[in-house]
N, C-alpha and C positions, 0 to 999 in steps of 0.2 A: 398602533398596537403591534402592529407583526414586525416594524422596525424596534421594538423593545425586546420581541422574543429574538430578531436577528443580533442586533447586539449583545445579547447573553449567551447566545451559542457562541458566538467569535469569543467573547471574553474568557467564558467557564471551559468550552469542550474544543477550543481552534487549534492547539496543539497537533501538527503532524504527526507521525504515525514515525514518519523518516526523523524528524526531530528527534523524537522519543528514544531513537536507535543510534543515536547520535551520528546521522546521514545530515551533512549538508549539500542539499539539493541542488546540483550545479548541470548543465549541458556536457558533461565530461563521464568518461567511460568508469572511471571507479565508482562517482554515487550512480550513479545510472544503475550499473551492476547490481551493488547492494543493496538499490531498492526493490530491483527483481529478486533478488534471494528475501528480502523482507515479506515480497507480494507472497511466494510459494508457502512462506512458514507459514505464513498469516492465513492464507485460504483453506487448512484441514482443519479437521475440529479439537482444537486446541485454544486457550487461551491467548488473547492478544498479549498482556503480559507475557507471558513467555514465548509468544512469536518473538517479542521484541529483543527480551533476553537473549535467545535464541542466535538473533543477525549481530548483536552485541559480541557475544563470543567468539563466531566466524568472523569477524572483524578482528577481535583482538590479538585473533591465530594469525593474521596476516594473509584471510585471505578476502581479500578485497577486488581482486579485479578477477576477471575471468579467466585467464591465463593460470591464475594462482591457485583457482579453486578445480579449474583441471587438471593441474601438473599436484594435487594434494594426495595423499594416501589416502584411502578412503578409511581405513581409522581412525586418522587425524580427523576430522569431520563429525565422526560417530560421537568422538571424546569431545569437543566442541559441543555438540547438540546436549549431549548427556549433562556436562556441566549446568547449561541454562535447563535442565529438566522438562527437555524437551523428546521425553523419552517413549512413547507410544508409539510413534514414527520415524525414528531418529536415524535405525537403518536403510529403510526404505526412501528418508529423504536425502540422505548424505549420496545414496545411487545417484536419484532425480541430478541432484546438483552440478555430480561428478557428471555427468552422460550429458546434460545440463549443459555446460562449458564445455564440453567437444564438440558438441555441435554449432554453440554461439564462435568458437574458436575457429570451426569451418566456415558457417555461411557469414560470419559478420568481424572475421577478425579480433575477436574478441570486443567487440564497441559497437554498443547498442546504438549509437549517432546512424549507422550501418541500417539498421533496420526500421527507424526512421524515415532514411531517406527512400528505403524500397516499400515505405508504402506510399510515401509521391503525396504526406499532406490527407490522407483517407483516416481519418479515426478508427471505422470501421476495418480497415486494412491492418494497421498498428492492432489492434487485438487479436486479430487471427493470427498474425504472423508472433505476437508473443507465445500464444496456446502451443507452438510447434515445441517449445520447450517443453521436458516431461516435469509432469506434476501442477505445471501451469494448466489452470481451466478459466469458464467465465469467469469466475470469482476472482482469481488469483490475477486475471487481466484488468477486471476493471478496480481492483487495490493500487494496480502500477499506474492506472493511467488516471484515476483519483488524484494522485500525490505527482504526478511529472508531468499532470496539467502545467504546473506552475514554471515549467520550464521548457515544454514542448506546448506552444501555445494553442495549436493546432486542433491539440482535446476539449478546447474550453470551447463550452461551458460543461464538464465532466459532472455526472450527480448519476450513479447506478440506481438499479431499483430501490437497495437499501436506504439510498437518503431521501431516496423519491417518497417513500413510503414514510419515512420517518417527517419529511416536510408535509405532506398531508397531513398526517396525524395533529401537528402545531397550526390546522387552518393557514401555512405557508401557499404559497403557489408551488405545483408540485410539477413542474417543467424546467429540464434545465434552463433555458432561457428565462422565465420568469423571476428563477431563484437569482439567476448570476443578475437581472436588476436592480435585486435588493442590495448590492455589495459593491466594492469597488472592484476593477478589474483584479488586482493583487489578492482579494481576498477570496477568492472564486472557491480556490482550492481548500482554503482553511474552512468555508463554510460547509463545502460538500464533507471535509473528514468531520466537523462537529456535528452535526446530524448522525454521522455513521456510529460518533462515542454513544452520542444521545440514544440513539436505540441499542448500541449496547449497556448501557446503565439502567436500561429499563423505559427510556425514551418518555420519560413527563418531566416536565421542567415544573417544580413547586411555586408554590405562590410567593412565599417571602423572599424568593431571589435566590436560596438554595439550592446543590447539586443535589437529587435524588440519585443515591450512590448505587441502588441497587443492583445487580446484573453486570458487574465490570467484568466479570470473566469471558466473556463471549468473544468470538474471533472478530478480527477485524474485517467487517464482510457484514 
């Protein structure tokens, strides 16, 4: 039974988060980056949608690496947030970003590979040392380290509270360990972000094999 409700979450809700933002997920300093600027949109109370929208835009403007998103105007940024209607925080987060990138430009050269390496392999190290970022908090940590599971191997088996709770609810094993036996190594990541759609949609998977769509707006968190 729980391999029937595993394979419906991978099916219906496995879609990355970074996917979505059209990040492909690589060991390299530009999606690294942008899926830290994804993690920060994602973590205030705003809609996932438009977090995604959001990273969408600052992409489109060109700023993609760290470098680029501190050497930006900070109007440039504003009008980027604004467009994806990401407007409730838009000032205060385009600061975050800018202030953001002067500091990842000091201690890390701009390349999060950098900050990686100075936690020596510690999961728990890797989250503190994201938080030094402004705007980044737990939340905004464990989004990044959710989705770069899959390419910082180190985090796996990643599953936050939110998919912890959401795998209990489906009678799942609610330990990351338990969960990542359900899946193949590859899909670790994909499992932990479909639990996390699943309790934003409202989190019941229907009986006829149906998405119960309700609750898409909620942050990714």
């Amino acid at each position: 039974m729980s391999g029937h409700v595993v394979d419906r979450l991978l099916r219906e809700y496995g879609r990355s988060f970074a996917d979505e933002a059209g990040i492909t997920l690589r060991n390299q300093p530009s999606p690294l980056y942008r899926l830290l600027v994804l993690s920060l949109l994602s973590s205030t109370r705003i809609s996932a949608g438009i977090a995604v929208a959001a990273s969408r835009e600052l992409s489109a403007d060109g700023l993609r690496t760290v470098p680029a998103m501190a050497d930006a105007p900070w109007q440039q940024i504003v009008d980027a947030l604004g467009r994806a209607h990401y407007k409730r925080y838009d000032e205060s987060t385009a600061t975050a970003l800018r202030e953001g990138a002067t500091l990842l430009n000091r201690r890390y050269h701009g390349d999060l590979r950098r900050l990686r390496e100075e936690a020596d392999g510690d999961p728990g190290r890797i989250r503190r040392l994201l938080q030094e970022h402004p705007r980044i908090g737990p939340v905004g940590a464990d989004i990044f380290c959710r989705e770069a599971q899959e390419v910082w191997p180190e985090l796996s088996p990643y599953f936050d509270r939110a998919a912890l709770d959401q795998a209990a609810r489906l009678g799942l094993p609610h330990t990351p360990a338990g969960l990542a036996r359900k899946v193949r190594p590859e899909d670790v990541a994909r499992l932990s972000v479909a639990l996390v759609r699943l309790r934003l949609s409202g989190g019941r998977l229907d009986q006829d094999g149906q998405q119960d769509d309700s609750g898409r707006a909620g942050r990714a968190a």
